[in-house]
C-alpha positions as CSV (number, residue, x, y, z in Angstrom):
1,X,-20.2,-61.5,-21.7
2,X,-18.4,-58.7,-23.5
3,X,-21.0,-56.3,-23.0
4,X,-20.2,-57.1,-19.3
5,X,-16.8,-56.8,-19.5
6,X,-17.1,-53.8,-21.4
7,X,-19.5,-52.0,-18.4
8,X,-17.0,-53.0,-15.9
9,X,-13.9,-51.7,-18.1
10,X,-16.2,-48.3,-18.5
11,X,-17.0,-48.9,-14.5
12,X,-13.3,-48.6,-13.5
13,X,-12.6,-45.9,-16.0
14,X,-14.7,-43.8,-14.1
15,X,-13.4,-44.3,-11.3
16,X,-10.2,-43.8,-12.3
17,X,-11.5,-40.5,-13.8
18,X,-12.9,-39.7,-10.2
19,X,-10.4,-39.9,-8.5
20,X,-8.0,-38.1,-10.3
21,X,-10.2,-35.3,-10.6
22,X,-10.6,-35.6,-6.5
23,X,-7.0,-35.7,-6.5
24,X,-6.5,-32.4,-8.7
25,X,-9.5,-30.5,-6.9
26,X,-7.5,-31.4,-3.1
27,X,-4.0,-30.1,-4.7
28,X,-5.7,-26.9,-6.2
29,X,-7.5,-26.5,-2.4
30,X,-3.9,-27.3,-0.6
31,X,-1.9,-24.8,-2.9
32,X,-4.4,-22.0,-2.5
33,X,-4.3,-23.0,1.2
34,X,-0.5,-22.7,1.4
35,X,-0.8,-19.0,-1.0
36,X,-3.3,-18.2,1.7
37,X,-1.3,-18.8,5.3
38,X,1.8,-17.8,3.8
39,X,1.0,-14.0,4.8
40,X,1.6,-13.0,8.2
41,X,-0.4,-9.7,9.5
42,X,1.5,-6.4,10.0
43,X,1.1,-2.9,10.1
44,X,0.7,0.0,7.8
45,X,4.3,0.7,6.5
46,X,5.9,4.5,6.2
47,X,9.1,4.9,4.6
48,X,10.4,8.1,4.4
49,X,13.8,8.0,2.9
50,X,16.8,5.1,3.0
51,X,17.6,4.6,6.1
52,X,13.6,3.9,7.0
53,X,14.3,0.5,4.8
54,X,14.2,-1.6,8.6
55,X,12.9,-5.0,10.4
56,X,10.4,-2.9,11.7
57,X,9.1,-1.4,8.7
58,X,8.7,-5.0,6.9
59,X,12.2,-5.1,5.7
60,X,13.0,-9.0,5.5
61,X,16.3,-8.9,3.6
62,X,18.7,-6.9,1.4
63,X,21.1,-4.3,1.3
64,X,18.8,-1.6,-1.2
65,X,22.2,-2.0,-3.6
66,X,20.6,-3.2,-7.8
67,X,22.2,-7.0,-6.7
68,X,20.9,-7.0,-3.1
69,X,17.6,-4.8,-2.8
70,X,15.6,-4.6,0.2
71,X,12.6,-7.0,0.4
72,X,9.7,-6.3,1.5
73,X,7.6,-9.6,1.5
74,X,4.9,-12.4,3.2
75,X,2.4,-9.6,4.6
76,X,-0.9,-9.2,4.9
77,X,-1.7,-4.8,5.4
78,X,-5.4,-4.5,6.9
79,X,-5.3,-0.5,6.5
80,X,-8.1,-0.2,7.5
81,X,-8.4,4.0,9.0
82,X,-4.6,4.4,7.6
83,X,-4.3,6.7,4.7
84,X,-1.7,4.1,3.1
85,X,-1.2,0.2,3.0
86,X,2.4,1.0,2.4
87,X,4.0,4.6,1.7
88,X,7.6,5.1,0.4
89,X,8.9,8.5,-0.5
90,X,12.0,10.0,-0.8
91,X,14.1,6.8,-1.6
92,X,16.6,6.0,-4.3
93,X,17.6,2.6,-2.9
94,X,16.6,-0.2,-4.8
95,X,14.0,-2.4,-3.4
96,X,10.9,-4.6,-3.9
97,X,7.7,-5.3,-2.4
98,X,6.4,-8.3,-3.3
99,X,3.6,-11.5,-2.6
100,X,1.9,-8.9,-0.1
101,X,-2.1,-8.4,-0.1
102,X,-2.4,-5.0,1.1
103,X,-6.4,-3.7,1.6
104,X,-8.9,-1.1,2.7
105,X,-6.5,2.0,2.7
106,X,-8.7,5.8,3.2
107,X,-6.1,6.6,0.1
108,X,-4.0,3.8,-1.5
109,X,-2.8,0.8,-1.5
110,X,0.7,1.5,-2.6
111,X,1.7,4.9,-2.3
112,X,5.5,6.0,-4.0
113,X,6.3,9.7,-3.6
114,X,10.0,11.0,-5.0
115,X,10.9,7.3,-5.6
116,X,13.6,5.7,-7.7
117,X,14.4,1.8,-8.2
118,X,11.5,0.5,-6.7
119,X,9.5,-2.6,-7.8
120,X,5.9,-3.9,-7.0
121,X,5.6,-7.3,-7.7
122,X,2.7,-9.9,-7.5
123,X,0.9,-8.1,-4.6
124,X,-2.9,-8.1,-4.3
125,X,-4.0,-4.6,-3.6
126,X,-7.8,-3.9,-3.4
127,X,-10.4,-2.1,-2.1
128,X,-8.8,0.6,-1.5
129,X,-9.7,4.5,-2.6
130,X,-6.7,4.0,-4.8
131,X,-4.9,0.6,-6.0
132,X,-1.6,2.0,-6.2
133,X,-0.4,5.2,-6.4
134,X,3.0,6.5,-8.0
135,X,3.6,10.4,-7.8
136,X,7.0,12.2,-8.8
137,X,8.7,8.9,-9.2
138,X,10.4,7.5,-12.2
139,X,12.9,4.0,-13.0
140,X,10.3,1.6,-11.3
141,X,8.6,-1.5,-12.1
142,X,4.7,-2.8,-11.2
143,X,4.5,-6.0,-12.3
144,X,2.2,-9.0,-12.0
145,X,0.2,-7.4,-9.5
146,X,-4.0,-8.3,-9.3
147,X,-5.5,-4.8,-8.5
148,X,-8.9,-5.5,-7.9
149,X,-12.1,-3.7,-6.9
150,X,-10.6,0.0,-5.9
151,X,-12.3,3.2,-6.5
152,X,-9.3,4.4,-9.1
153,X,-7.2,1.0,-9.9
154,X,-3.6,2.6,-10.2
155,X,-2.7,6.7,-11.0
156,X,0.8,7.6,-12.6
157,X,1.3,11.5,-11.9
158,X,4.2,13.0,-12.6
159,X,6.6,10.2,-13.6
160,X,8.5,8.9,-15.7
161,X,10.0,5.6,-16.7
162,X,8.1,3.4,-15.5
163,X,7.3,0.3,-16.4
164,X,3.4,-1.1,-16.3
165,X,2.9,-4.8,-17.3
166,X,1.5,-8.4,-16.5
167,X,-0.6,-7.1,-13.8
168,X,-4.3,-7.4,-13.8
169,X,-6.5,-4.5,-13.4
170,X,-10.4,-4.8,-12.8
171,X,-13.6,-3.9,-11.7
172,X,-12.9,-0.4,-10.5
173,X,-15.1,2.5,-9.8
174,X,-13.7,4.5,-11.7
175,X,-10.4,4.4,-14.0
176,X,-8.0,1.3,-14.4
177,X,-5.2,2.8,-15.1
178,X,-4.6,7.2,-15.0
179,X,-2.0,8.6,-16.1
180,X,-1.7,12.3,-15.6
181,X,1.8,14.7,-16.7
182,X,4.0,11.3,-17.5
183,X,6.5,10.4,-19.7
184,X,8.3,7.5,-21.5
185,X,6.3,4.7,-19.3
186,X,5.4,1.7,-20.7
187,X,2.0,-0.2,-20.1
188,X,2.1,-3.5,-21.9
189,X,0.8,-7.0,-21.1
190,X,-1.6,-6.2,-19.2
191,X,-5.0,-7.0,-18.5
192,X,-7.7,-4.4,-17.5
193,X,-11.1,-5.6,-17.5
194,X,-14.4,-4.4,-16.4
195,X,-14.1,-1.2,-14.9
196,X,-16.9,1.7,-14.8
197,X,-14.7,4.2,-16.4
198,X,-11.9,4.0,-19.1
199,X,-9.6,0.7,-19.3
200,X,-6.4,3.2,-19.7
201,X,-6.6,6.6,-19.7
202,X,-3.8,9.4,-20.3
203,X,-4.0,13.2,-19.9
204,X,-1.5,15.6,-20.8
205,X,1.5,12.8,-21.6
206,X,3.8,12.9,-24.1
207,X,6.0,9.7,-25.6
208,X,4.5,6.8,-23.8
209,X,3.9,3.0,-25.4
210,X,0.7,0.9,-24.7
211,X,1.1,-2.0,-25.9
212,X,0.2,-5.7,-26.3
213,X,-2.8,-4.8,-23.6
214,X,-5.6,-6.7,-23.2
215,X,-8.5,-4.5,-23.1
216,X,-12.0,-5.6,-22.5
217,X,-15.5,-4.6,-21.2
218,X,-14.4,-1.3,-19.7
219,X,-18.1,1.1,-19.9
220,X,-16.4,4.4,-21.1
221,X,-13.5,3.5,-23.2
222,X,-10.6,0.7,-23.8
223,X,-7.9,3.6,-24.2
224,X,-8.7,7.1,-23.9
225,X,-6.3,10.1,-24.4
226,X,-6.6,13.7,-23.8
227,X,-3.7,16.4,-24.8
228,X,-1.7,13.0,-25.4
229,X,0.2,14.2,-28.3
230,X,3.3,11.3,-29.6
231,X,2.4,8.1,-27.3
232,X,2.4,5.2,-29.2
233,X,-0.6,2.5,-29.2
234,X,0.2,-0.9,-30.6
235,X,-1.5,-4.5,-30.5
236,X,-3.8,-3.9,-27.9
């Protein structure tokens, strides 16, 4: 009798257990559903300059002022024969693209060009010849962004102040994360994994922080610098 009632006690544990493990699988499917639908297609976007920060060019809110930047936010970018996903220059407005997957750009993903007070945040940008590209820019953010599966993940040339971190960085061709003639960035929290060339790699930069990276499986290097006199590495 109590070896009965103990099979039918184990009986409806596992049921229990069955179902709630049903339960959390449908909930993981619905939220990844939701993630999924929540982009809506549009067009390569070109900004040249402030007054280019319109409906038309994905602008879905905001003034560009520090309390009310423009958003730019919800699409999906097939680039697909564009040189650039999305392509800002010439801007000191604030603003901030974000929850966008942007893909198969002839150049980049993201592409900033004399650009101030900008922030990328938790975009998916990937196969693309570069992840995102920042040139002559400086007091911007890239955070929490996957950048996945590019020839070059992201290139810094030329810039200064910007901040690197949370983002994930793998599995590309070449370089995760280039930086080339920058100063006073930080790259911190990050994580950039399996890609053919160098996890981070700096050329000719001066007073720069790495830190708090994590750094694995990359085939040439974790962190590799070259003329990179007084940047500081730390916990990585």
């Amino acid at each position: 009798m109590g070896e009965m009632m103990g099979d039918r006690i184990k009986a409806k544990i596992a049921l229990v257990l069955t179902i709630l493990i049903a339960a959390s699988c449908m909930m993981a499917f619905i939220k990844i559903s939701e993630r999924a639908s929540a982009y809506s297609p549009h067009g390569p976007i070109i900004i040249n300059g402030n007054s280019d920060f319109t409906l038309a060019n994905g602008v879905t809110d905001g003034s560009g002022t520090s309390m009310d930047p423009f958003i730019i936010e919800g699409w999906e970018i097939d680039a697909t024969g564009f040189t650039d996903g999305i392509s800002v220059s010439s801007t000191d407005a604030h603003f901030i693209i974000r929850d966008t997957f942007i893909y198969s750009a002839i150049l980049s993903g993201i592409y900033f060009n004399d650009v101030s007070n900008g922030y990328i945040y938790n975009c998916s940008v990937s196969n693309n010849f570069i992840g995102i590209l920042v040139y002559s820019s400086y007091n911007s953010f890239i955070r929490n962004n996957t950048i996945s599966s590019n020839d070059l993940g992201t290139i810094f040339d030329s810039s200064s102040t910007i901040s690197i971190s949370g983002n994930g960085i793998d599995t590309s061709n070449w370089d995760g994360l280039y930086m080339w003639q920058s100063v006073n960035c930080t790259i911190s929290d990050n994580d950039i994994s399996f890609n053919s060339l160098s996890g981070i790699f700096l050329e000719s930069c001066d007073n720069n922080f790495i830190i708090n990276n994590t750094i694995t499986d990359n085939s040439n290097a974790g962190i590799f610098l070259i003329y990179a006199p007084h940047n500081t590495c730390s916990g990585n």
